[in-house]
DRENMAR-275683 format. One record per residue (C-alpha): y, z, x; residue number from 1. Coordinates in nm, 3 decimals. Last residue first. Layout:
BEGIN
    north       up     east  num
        Y        Z        X  NUM
...
// end
This chain:
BEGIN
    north       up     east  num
   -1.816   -4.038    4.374  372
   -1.798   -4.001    3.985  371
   -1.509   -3.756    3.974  370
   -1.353   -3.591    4.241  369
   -1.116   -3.774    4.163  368
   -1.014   -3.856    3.859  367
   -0.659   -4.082    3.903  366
   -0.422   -4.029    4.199  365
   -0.603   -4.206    4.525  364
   -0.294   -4.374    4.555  363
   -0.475   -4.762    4.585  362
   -0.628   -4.675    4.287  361
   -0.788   -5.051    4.172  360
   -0.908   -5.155    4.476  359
   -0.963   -4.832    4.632  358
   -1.174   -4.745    4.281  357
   -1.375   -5.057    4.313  356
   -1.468   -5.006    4.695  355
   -1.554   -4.646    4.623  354
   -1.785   -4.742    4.332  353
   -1.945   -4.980    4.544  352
   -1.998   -4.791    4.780  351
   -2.164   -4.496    4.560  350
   -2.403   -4.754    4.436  349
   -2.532   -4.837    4.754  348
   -2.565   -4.474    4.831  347
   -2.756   -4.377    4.507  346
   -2.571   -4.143    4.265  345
   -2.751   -3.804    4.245  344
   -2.451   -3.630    4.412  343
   -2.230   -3.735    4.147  342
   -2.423   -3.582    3.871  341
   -2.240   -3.272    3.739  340
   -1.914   -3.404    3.839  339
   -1.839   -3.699    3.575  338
   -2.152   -3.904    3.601  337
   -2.142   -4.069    3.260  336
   -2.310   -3.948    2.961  335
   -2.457   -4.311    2.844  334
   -2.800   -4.338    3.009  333
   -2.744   -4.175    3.352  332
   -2.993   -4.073    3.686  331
   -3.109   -4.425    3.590  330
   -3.541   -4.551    3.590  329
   -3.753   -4.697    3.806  328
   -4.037   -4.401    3.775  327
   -3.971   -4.291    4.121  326
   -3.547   -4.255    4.032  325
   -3.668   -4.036    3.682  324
   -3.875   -3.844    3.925  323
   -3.620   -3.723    4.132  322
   -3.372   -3.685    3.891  321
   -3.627   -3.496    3.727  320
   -3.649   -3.215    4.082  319
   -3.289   -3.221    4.110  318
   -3.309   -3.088    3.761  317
   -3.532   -2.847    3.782  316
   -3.272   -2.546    3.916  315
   -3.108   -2.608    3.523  314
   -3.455   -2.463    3.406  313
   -3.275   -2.054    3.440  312
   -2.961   -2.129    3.272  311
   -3.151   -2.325    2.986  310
   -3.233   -2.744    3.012  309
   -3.220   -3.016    2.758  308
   -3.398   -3.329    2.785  307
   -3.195   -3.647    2.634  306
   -3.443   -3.945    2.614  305
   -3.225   -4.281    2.686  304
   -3.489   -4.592    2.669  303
   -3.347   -4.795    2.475  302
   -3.521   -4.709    2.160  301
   -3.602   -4.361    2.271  300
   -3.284   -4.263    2.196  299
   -3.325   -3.906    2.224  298
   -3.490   -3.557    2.210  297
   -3.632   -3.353    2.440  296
   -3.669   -2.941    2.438  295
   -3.775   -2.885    2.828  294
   -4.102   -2.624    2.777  293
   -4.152   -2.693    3.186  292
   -4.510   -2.923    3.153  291
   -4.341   -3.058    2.853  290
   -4.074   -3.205    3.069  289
   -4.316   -3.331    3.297  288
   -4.509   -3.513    3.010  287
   -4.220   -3.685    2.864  286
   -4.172   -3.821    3.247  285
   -4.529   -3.981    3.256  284
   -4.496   -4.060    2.870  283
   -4.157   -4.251    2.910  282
   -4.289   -4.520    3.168  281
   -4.397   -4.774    2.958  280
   -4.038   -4.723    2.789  279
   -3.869   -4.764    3.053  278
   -3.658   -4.490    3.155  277
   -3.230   -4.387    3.104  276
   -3.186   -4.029    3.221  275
   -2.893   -3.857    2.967  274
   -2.874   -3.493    3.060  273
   -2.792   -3.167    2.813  272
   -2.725   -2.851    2.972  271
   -2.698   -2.562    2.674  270
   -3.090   -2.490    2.612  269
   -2.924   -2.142    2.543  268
   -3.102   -2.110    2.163  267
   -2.756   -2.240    2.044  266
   -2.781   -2.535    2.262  265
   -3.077   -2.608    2.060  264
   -2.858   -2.611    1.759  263
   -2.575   -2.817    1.854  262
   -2.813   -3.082    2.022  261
   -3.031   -3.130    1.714  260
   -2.725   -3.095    1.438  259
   -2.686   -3.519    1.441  258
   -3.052   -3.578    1.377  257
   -2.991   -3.329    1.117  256
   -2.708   -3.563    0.956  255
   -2.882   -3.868    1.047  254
   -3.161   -3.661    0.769  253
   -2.910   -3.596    0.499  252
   -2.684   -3.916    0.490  251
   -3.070   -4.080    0.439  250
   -3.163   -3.844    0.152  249
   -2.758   -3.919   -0.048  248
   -2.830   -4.270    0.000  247
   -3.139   -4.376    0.105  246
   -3.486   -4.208    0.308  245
   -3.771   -4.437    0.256  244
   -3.631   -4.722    0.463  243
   -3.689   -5.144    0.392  242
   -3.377   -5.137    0.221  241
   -3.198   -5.369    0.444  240
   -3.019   -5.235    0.802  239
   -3.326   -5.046    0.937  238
   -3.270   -4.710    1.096  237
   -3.636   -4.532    1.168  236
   -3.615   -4.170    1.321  235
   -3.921   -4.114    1.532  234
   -4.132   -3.808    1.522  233
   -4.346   -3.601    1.748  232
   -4.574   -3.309    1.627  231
   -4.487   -2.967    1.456  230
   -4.408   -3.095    1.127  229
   -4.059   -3.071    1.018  228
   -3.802   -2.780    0.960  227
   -3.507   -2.868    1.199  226
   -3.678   -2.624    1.440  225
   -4.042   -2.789    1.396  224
   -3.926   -3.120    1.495  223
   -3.783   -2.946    1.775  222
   -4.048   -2.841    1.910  221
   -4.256   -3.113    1.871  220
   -4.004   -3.392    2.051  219
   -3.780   -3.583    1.823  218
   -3.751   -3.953    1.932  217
   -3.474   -4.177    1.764  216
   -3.451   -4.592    1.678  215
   -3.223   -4.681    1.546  214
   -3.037   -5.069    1.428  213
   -3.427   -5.184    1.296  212
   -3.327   -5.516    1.073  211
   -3.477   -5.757    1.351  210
   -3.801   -5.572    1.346  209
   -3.954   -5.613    1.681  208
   -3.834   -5.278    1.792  207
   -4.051   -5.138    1.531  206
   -4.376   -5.223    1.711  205
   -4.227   -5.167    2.029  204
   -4.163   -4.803    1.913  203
   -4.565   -4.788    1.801  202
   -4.681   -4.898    2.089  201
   -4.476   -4.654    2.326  200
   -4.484   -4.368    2.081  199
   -4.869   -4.385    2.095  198
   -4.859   -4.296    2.412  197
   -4.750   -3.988    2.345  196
   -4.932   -3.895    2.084  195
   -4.944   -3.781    1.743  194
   -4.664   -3.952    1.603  193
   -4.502   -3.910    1.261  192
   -4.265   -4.182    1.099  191
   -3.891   -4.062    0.946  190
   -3.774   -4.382    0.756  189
   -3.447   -4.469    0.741  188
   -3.172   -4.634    0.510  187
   -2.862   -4.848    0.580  186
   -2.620   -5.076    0.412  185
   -2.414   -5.233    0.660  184
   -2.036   -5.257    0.703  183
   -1.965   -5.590    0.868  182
   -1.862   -5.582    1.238  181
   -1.565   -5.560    1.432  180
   -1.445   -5.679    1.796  179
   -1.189   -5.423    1.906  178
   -0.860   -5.434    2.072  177
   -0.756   -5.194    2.336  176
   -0.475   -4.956    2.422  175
   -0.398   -4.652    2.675  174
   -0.653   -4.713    2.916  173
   -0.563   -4.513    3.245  172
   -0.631   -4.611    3.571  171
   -0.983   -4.644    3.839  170
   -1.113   -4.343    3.812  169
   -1.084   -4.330    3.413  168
   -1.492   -4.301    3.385  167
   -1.582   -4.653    3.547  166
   -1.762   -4.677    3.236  165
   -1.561   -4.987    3.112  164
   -1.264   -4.984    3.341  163
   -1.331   -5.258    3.656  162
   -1.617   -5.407    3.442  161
   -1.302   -5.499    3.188  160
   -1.196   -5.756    3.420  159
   -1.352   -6.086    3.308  158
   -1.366   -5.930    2.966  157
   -0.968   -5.942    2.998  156
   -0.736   -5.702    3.110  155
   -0.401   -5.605    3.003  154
   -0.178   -5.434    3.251  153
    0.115   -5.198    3.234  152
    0.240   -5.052    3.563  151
    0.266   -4.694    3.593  150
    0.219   -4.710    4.004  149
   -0.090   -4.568    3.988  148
   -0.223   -4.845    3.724  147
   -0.174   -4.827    3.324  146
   -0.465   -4.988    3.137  145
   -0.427   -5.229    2.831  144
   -0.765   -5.335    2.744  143
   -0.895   -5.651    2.597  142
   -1.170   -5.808    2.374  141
   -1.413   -5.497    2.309  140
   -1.753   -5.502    2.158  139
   -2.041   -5.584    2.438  138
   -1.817   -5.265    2.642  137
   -1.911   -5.010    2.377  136
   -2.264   -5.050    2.507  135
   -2.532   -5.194    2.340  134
   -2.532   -5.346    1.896  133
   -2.893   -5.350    1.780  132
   -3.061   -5.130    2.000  131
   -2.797   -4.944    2.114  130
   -2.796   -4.791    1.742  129
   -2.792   -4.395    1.864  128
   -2.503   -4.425    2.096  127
   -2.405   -4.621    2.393  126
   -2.065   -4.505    2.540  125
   -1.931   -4.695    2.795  124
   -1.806   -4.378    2.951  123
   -1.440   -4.454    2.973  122
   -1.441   -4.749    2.679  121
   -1.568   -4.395    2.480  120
   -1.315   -4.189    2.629  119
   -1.052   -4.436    2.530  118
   -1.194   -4.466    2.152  117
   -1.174   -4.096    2.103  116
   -1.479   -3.824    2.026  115
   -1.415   -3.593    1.768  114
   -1.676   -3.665    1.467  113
   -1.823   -3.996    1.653  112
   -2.017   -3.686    1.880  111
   -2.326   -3.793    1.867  110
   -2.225   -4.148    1.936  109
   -2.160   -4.469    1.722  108
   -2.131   -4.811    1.809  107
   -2.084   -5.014    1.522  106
   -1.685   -5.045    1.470  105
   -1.671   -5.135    1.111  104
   -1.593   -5.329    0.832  103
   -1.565   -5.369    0.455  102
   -1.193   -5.352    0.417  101
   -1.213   -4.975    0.329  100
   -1.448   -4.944    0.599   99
   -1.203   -4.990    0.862   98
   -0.976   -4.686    0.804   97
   -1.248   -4.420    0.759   96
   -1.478   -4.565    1.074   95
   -1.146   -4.542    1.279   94
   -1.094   -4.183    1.199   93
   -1.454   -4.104    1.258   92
   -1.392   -4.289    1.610   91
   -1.089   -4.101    1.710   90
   -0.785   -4.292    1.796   89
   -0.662   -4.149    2.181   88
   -0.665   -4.492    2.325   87
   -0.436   -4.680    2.085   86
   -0.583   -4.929    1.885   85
   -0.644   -5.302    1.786   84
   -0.872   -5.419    1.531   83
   -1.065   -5.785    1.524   82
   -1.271   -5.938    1.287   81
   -1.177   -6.279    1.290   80
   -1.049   -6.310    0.964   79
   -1.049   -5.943    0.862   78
   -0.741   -5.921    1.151   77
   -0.634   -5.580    1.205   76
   -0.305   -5.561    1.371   75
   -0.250   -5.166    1.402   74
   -0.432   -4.804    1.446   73
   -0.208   -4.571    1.602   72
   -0.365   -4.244    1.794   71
   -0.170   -4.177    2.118   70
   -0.163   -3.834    2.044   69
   -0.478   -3.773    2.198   68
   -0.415   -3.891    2.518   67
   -0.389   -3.532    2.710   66
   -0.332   -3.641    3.061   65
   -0.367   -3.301    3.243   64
   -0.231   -3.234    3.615   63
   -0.462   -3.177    3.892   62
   -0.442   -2.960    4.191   61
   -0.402   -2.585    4.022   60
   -0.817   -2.590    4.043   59
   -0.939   -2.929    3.978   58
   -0.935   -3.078    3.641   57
   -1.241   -3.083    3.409   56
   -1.254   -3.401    3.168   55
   -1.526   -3.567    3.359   54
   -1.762   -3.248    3.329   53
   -2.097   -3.444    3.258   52
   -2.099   -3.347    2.894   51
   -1.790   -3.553    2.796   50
   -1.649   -3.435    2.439   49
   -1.276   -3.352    2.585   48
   -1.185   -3.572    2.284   47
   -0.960   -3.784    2.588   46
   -0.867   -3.607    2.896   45
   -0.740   -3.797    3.196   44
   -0.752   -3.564    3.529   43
   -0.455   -3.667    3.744   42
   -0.318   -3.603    4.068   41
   -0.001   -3.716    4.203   40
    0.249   -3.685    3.933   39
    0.553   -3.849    3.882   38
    0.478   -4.218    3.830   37
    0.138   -4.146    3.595   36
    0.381   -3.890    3.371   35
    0.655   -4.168    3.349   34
    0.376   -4.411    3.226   33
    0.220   -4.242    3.003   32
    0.574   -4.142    2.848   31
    0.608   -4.545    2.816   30
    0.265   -4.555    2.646   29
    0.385   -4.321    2.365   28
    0.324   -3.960    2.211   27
    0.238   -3.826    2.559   26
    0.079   -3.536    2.601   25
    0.124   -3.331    2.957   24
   -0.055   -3.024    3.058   23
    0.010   -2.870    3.422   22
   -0.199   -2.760    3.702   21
   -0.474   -2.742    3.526   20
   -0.743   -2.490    3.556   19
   -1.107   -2.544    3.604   18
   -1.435   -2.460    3.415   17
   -1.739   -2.657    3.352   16
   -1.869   -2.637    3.004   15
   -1.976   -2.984    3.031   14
   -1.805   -3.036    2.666   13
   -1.489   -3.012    2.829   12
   -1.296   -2.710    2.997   11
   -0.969   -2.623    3.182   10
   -0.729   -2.775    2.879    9
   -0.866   -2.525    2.628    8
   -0.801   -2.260    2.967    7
   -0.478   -2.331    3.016    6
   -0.346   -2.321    2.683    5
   -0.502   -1.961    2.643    4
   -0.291   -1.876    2.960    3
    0.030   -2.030    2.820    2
    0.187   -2.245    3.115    1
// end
């Protein structure tokens, strides 16, 4: 294999590092299905956007699934608002071809520029308008998932808990259909907080507001970086015309909310986590991360704060998982576990992980070391 090939497919977002044993890309799901038969191990790559190392193969043990060419787009039904696709469609690319008939897929991640429908069902992927519409999971009406034998399977809501952020340990999604939603007209509101406390009042405040779909927490530092006032902010969504910021001035500012992890990582503060808190309880953790200079931003609307550490902070986080577990809340938010956090997972929860992925993986061939 070409060197430079080997190490595109030897990284994700994590900026882990491992090299594949091979590279496959299938253009169908019968090819999937050959490549799952004839190889033993198998990393599943999707927009390689993961940042908890999920799409990082072992050294020379584990093959590639590339499923980005698996990318068609068919039987949409306006009627009952319903799309189906192949695993490897990218979300921008989706949002393009539904919104010409006035509809759209409503979750939406940071990275909805390059990040692919299967990954997303993968990680359950939340995004910055949980608040209004969850997990990917609350909007999908089947999967079709390829076993470790290369059988075909669709699965119903009933089943989808066995694939829907089970990370691709447990087979390989390869289609799915989507419930829709109507295309919304949106504006935001950018509101200044002084304290930290205050953020809790004033975030419940807004959270009562049926036409809020965001809410977003900027810490002070980074406020000032993106060229604001140097004190916290939220970033207001409502789904009416209730915001200050429209059109043209609202595509602007989710557009810098969009550049905050891109450019902090450029000042080194490269390892991103996803801890999950209540929201009574986000000034007590806020206030450790400040204690340390940790750059935090997030959806503070569900509770998902996104701290980012440098090479030399990255020895603290044992120390936050640690706290995030005393303050009730989850080692992961919407990132996944991947590799970077596996050894945070709770016992309990790590059996029952293992007793869903010998269920479902009886060959022990799909992402392991991954997760548990």
């Amino acid at each position: 294999m070409n060197k430079n090939l080997m190490n595109v497919y030897g990284v994700d977002a994590s900026k882990m590092k491992g090299t594949p044993l091979d590279v496959f890309l299938p253009e169908t799901i019968d090819e999937v299905k050959r490549i799952v038969t004839t190889n033993k191990r198998i990393c599943i790559r999707g927009g390689a956007t993961g940042l908890a190392g999920g799409a990082v193969p072992e050294n020379n043990v584990d093959v590639i699934l590339d499923m980005s060419k698996l990318d068609k787009i068919s039987n949409l039904s306006g009627e009952h608002r319903l799309v189906e696709i192949e695993a490897g469609v990218i979300l921008d690319d989706l949002r393009e071809y539904l919104y010409e008939f006035g509809l759209e897929f409503p979750v939406k991640p940071s990275s909805h520029m390059v990040c692919t429908i299967g990954g997303m069902i993968a990680t359950d992927a939340v995004g910055n308008r949980a608040i209004k519409y969850g997990k990917t999971s609350h909007w999908i009406k089947w999967v079709e998932v390829i076993d470790c034998n290369g059988k075909l399977e669709r699965k119903g809501i009933t089943e989808l808990s066995d694939y829907a952020g089970l990370e691709g340990i447990t087979g390989v999604i390869v289609r799915a259909c989507l419930k829709l939603s109507s295309v919304k007209t949106r504006t935001a509101s950018l509101v200044k907080v002084g304290d930290l406390d205050d953020i809790v009042a004033t975030v419940r405040e807004y959270k009562r507001n049926t036409s809020v779909s965001m809410i977003e927490f900027l810490d002070k530092g980074i406020s000032k970086k993106i060229g604001l006032e140097d004190t916290y902010h939220l970033i207001i969504e409502y789904e009416d015309d209730s915001g200050k910021f429209k059109g043209r001035d609202y595509d602007k500012l989710l557009a810098k909310r969009d550049e905050v992890y891109p450019l902090i990582a450029s000042d080194g503060f490269v390892r991103i986590e996803d801890p999950k808190i209540m929201l009574d309880k986000f000034p007590k953790l806020m206030r450790w991360l400040e204690d340390r200079k940790i750059p935090t931003f997030g959806h503070i609307g569900v509770g998902i704060i996104h701290p980012c550490f440098d090479y030399n902070q990255e020895k603290c986080i044992p120390e936050m998982m640690k706290v995030v577990k005393r303050l009730g809340g989850a080692i992961s938010g919407e990132h996944g576990i991947g590799i970077l956090k596996k050894a945070f997972v709770e016992f309990n929860d790590k059996k029952i992980l293992e007793n869903v992925k010998k269920r479902t993986d009886t060959l022990s061939k799909f992402n392991m070391g991954k997760v548990i």
